[in-house]
C-alpha positions in Angstrom: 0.9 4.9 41.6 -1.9 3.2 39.2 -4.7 5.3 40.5 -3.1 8.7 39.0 -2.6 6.9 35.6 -5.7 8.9 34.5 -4.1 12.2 35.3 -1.1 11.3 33.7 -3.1 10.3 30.5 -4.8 13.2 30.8 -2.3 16.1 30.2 -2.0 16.2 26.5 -2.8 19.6 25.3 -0.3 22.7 25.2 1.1 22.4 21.6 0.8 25.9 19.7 -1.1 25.8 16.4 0.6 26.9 13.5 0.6 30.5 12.3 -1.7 30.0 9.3 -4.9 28.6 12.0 -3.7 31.0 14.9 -5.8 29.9 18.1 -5.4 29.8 21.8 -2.9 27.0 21.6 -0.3 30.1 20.4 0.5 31.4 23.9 0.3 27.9 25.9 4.3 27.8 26.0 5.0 28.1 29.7 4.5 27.6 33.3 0.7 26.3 34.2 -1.0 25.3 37.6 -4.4 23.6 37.6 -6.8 22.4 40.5 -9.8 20.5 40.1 -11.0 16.8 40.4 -9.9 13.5 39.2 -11.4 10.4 39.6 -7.9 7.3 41.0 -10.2 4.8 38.8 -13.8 3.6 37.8 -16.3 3.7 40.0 -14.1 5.9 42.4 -14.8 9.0 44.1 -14.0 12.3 42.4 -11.2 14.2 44.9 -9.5 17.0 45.0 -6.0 17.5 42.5 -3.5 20.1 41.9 -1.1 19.9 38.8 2.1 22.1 38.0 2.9 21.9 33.9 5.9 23.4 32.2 5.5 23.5 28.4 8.7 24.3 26.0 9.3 24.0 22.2 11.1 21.3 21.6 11.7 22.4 17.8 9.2 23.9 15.1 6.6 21.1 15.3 7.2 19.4 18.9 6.8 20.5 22.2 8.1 18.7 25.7 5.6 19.0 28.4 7.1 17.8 31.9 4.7 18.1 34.9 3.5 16.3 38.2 0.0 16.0 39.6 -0.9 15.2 43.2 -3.8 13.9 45.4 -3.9 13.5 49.0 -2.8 10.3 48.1 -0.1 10.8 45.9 1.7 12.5 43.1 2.2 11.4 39.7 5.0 12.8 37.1 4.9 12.6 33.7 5.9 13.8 30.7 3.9 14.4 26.9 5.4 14.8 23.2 2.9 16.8 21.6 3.8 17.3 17.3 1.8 19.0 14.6 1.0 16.8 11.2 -0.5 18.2 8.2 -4.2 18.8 7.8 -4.2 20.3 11.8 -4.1 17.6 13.4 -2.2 17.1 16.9 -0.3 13.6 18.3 0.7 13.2 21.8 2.7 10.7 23.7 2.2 10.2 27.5 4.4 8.5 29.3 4.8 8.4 33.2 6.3 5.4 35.4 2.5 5.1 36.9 1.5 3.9 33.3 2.4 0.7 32.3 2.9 1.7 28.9 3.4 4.9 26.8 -0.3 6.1 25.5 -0.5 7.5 21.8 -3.5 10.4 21.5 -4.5 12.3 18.1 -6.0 15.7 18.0 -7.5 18.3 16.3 -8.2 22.1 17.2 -11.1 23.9 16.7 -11.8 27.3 17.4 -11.3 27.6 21.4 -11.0 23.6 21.2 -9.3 20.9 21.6 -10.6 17.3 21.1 -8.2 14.2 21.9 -8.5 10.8 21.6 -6.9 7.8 22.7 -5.4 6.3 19.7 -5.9 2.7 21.2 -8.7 1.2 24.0 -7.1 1.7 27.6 -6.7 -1.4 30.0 -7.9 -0.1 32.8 -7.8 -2.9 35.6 -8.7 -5.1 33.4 -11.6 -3.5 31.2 -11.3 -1.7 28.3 -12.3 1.9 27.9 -11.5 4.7 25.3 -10.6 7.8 26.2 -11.6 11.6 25.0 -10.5 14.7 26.5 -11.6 18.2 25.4 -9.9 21.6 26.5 -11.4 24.4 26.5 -9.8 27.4 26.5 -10.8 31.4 28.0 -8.6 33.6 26.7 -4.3 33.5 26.9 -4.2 32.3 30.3 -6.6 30.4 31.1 -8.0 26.7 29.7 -10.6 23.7 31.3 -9.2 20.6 30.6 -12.5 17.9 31.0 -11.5 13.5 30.7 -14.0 10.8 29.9 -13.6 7.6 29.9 -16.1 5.4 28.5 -16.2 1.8 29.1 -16.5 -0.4 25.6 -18.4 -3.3 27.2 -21.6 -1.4 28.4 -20.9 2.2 27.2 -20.5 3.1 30.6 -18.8 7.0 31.1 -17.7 8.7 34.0 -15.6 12.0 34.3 -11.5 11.3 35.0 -10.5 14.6 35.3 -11.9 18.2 35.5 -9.2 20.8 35.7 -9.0 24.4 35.7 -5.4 26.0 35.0 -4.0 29.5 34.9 -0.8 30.8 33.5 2.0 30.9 36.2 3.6 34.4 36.3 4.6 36.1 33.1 7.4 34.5 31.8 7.6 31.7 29.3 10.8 29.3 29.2 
Protein backbone atom coordinates (compact mmCIF):
# COMPACT_ATOMS: atom_id res chain seq x y z
CA UNK A 1 0.00 0.00 0.00
CA UNK A 2 1.72 3.50 -1.11
CA UNK A 3 0.26 5.48 1.73
CA UNK A 4 2.40 3.40 4.47
CA UNK A 5 5.53 4.00 2.37
CA UNK A 6 6.37 6.61 5.01
CA UNK A 7 6.27 4.18 7.80
CA UNK A 8 8.23 1.80 6.07
CA UNK A 9 10.84 4.56 5.40
CA UNK A 10 10.69 5.49 8.65
CA UNK A 11 11.97 2.50 10.77
CA UNK A 12 15.66 2.89 10.51
CA UNK A 13 17.11 3.05 13.91
CA UNK A 14 18.03 -0.08 16.27
CA UNK A 15 21.65 -0.67 15.36
CA UNK A 16 23.91 -0.84 18.65
CA UNK A 17 26.86 1.58 18.76
CA UNK A 18 30.13 0.26 19.23
CA UNK A 19 31.67 -0.44 22.54
CA UNK A 20 34.23 2.46 22.39
CA UNK A 21 30.90 5.31 22.13
CA UNK A 22 28.54 3.15 24.37
CA UNK A 23 24.93 4.79 24.06
CA UNK A 24 21.39 3.72 24.13
CA UNK A 25 21.60 2.08 20.81
CA UNK A 26 23.53 -0.87 22.99
CA UNK A 27 20.45 -2.65 24.35
CA UNK A 28 17.97 -2.03 21.18
CA UNK A 29 18.52 -5.77 20.01
CA UNK A 30 15.03 -7.23 20.42
CA UNK A 31 11.36 -7.25 20.37
CA UNK A 32 9.77 -3.46 20.17
CA UNK A 33 6.06 -2.29 19.79
CA UNK A 34 5.27 1.37 19.07
CA UNK A 35 1.96 3.45 18.77
CA UNK A 36 1.60 6.81 17.58
CA UNK A 37 0.64 8.79 14.35
CA UNK A 38 1.62 8.75 10.86
CA UNK A 39 0.62 10.83 8.21
CA UNK A 40 -0.53 7.99 4.48
CA UNK A 41 0.98 11.10 2.51
CA UNK A 42 1.25 15.07 2.13
CA UNK A 43 -1.33 17.02 3.10
CA UNK A 44 -3.02 13.94 4.83
CA UNK A 45 -4.45 13.59 8.08
CA UNK A 46 -2.24 12.36 10.97
CA UNK A 47 -4.04 8.78 12.25
CA UNK A 48 -3.52 6.43 14.47
CA UNK A 49 -0.52 3.43 13.93
CA UNK A 50 0.83 0.58 15.80
CA UNK A 51 4.22 -1.10 14.78
CA UNK A 52 5.71 -4.56 15.98
CA UNK A 53 9.88 -4.53 15.33
CA UNK A 54 12.19 -7.44 15.88
CA UNK A 55 15.82 -6.38 15.76
CA UNK A 56 18.84 -9.14 15.58
CA UNK A 57 22.59 -9.02 14.83
CA UNK A 58 23.17 -9.99 11.75
CA UNK A 59 27.11 -10.11 12.38
CA UNK A 60 29.55 -7.53 14.24
CA UNK A 61 28.60 -4.46 12.18
CA UNK A 62 24.96 -5.28 10.71
CA UNK A 63 21.82 -5.74 12.06
CA UNK A 64 18.38 -7.18 10.31
CA UNK A 65 15.39 -5.43 11.39
CA UNK A 66 12.04 -7.15 10.18
CA UNK A 67 8.76 -5.50 11.28
CA UNK A 68 5.06 -4.53 10.07
CA UNK A 69 3.14 -1.44 10.76
CA UNK A 70 -0.62 -0.96 10.50
CA UNK A 71 -3.42 1.69 10.15
CA UNK A 72 -7.00 1.21 10.04
CA UNK A 73 -6.33 1.09 6.61
CA UNK A 74 -3.74 -1.20 6.25
CA UNK A 75 -0.50 -2.82 7.23
CA UNK A 76 2.85 -2.45 5.77
CA UNK A 77 5.95 -5.00 6.20
CA UNK A 78 9.27 -4.21 5.79
CA UNK A 79 12.56 -4.84 6.47
CA UNK A 80 16.05 -2.45 7.29
CA UNK A 81 19.91 -3.23 7.04
CA UNK A 82 21.35 -1.09 9.46
CA UNK A 83 25.69 -1.22 9.36
CA UNK A 84 28.23 0.76 11.34
CA UNK A 85 31.23 2.64 9.21
CA UNK A 86 34.06 4.32 10.72
CA UNK A 87 33.95 7.73 12.11
CA UNK A 88 30.21 6.68 13.90
CA UNK A 89 28.33 6.89 11.33
CA UNK A 90 25.15 4.55 10.68
CA UNK A 91 23.71 3.37 6.94
CA UNK A 92 20.34 1.82 6.57
CA UNK A 93 18.49 0.12 3.80
CA UNK A 94 14.62 0.07 3.76
CA UNK A 95 13.04 -1.95 1.64
CA UNK A 96 9.30 -3.05 1.76
CA UNK A 97 6.95 -4.17 -1.35
CA UNK A 98 4.88 -0.74 -0.63
CA UNK A 99 8.09 1.17 -1.80
CA UNK A 100 8.85 1.28 -5.17
CA UNK A 101 12.43 1.14 -4.60
CA UNK A 102 14.91 0.26 -1.76
CA UNK A 103 15.72 3.78 0.26
CA UNK A 104 19.53 4.36 1.40
CA UNK A 105 19.67 6.53 4.89
CA UNK A 106 23.10 7.67 6.71
CA UNK A 107 23.34 8.36 10.36
CA UNK A 108 25.03 9.42 13.14
CA UNK A 109 24.46 9.08 17.09
CA UNK A 110 24.76 11.54 19.50
CA UNK A 111 24.35 11.25 23.03
CA UNK A 112 20.48 10.03 23.44
CA UNK A 113 20.32 10.71 19.47
CA UNK A 114 19.88 9.65 16.48
CA UNK A 115 19.77 11.76 13.30
CA UNK A 116 18.91 10.10 9.83
CA UNK A 117 18.84 11.22 6.51
CA UNK A 118 17.59 10.18 3.31
CA UNK A 119 20.64 9.71 1.30
CA UNK A 120 18.64 10.74 -1.92
CA UNK A 121 15.28 13.22 -2.49
CA UNK A 122 12.10 10.90 -2.12
CA UNK A 123 9.39 10.82 -5.02
CA UNK A 124 6.63 11.22 -3.29
CA UNK A 125 3.55 11.26 -5.75
CA UNK A 126 5.32 12.98 -7.90
CA UNK A 127 7.19 15.82 -5.78
CA UNK A 128 10.37 15.58 -4.31
CA UNK A 129 10.98 15.80 -0.60
CA UNK A 130 14.01 14.90 1.68
CA UNK A 131 13.58 13.12 4.58
CA UNK A 132 15.07 13.32 8.39
CA UNK A 133 14.13 11.30 11.13
CA UNK A 134 15.44 11.74 14.76
CA UNK A 135 15.01 9.16 17.69
CA UNK A 136 15.18 9.94 20.77
CA UNK A 137 15.77 7.63 23.28
CA UNK A 138 14.58 7.44 27.47
CA UNK A 139 16.46 5.05 28.92
CA UNK A 140 16.98 0.92 27.82
CA UNK A 141 13.49 0.52 26.84
CA UNK A 142 12.06 3.03 25.73
CA UNK A 143 12.81 5.53 22.33
CA UNK A 144 10.50 8.41 20.25
CA UNK A 145 11.04 7.93 16.81
CA UNK A 146 9.75 11.64 15.07
CA UNK A 147 9.78 11.75 10.62
CA UNK A 148 9.83 14.99 8.55
CA UNK A 149 9.49 15.30 5.35
CA UNK A 150 10.21 18.54 3.75
CA UNK A 151 9.17 19.34 0.33
CA UNK A 152 12.25 20.83 -1.97
CA UNK A 153 10.11 22.99 -4.17
CA UNK A 154 8.68 25.36 -1.40
CA UNK A 155 10.31 24.08 1.84
CA UNK A 156 7.13 22.88 2.87
CA UNK A 157 7.42 20.23 6.23
CA UNK A 158 4.89 18.26 7.75
CA UNK A 159 5.41 15.39 10.44
CA UNK A 160 5.25 11.50 8.77
CA UNK A 161 5.50 9.75 11.73
CA UNK A 162 5.54 10.22 15.57
CA UNK A 163 6.08 6.91 17.46
CA UNK A 164 6.49 5.90 20.80
CA UNK A 165 8.00 2.21 21.47
CA UNK A 166 8.65 0.06 24.46
CA UNK A 167 10.74 -3.03 24.82
CA UNK A 168 8.47 -6.16 24.36
CA UNK A 169 9.09 -8.54 27.38
CA UNK A 170 12.61 -9.36 28.54
CA UNK A 171 14.14 -11.41 26.18
CA UNK A 172 16.31 -10.47 23.21
CA UNK A 173 16.59 -12.95 20.09
Amino acid sequence: MRGLRAMACSLVVLLPATAAAASPLDTLIGVWRGKGMVRERPGATLERAACRLTARAADDTRISVTGRCGTAGGTARFSITLRRRPGGRIDAVVSSPTLPEDIGYGGTVSGNRLSFGATAPLDIDGEQYSSRVVFTFDGDDRFVMVESATRLADGERQIFFDMRYKREGETQP
